[in-house]
C-alpha positions as CSV (number, residue, x, y, z in Angstrom):
1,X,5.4,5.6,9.3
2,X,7.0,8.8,7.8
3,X,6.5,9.1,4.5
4,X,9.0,12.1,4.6
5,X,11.7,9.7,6.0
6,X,14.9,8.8,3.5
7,X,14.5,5.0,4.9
8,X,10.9,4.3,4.1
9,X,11.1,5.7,1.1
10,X,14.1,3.3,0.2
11,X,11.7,0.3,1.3
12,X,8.6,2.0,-0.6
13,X,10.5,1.8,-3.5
14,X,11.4,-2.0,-3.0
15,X,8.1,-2.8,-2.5
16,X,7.1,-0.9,-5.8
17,X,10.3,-2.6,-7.8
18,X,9.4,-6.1,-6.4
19,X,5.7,-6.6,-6.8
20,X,5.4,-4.2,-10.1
21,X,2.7,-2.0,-8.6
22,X,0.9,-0.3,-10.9
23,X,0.1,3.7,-10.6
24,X,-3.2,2.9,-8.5
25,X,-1.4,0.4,-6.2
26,X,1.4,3.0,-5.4
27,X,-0.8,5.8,-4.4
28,X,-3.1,3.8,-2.6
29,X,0.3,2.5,-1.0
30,X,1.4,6.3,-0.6
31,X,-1.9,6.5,1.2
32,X,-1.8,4.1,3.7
33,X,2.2,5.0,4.8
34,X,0.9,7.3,7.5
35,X,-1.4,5.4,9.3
36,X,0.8,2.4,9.1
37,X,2.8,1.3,12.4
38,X,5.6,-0.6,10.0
39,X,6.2,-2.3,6.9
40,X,3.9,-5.7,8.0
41,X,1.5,-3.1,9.5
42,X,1.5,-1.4,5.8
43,X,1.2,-4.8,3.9
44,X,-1.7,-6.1,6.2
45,X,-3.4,-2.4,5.2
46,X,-2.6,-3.0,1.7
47,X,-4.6,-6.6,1.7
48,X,-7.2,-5.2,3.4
49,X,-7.9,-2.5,1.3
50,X,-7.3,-4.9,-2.0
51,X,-9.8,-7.4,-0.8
52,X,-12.2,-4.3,0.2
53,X,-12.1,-3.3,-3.3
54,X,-12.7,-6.9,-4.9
55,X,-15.6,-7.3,-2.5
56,X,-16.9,-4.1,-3.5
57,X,-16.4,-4.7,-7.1
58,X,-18.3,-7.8,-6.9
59,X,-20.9,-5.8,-4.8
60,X,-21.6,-3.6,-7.5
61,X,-22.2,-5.8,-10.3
């Protein structure tokens, strides 16, 4: 998807209003816009990357 495009940026912003993402959670959202096919396609990214990090976390301690 294009970041740069007026309509995914409307729906980035929904998805920021409508789960409350916090600063880290928008840029890693930011992040994964570009190599994401479509909004689902973003959202399965997202959970992947969220349960990467709690695995990793848990890794770690």
């Amino acid at each position: 998807m294009n970041i740069n495009d007026k309509s995914v940026l409307e729906m980035l912003n929904k998805l920021i209003v409508i789960n409350r993402l916090n600063n880290s959670q928008i840029l890693q959202m930011v992040n994964l816009v570009s190599i994401s096919n479509d909004i689902n396609d973003l959202k399965d990214n997202l959970k992947w990357e969220n349960s990467k990090s709690f695995h990793q976390n848990i890794l770690n301690k």
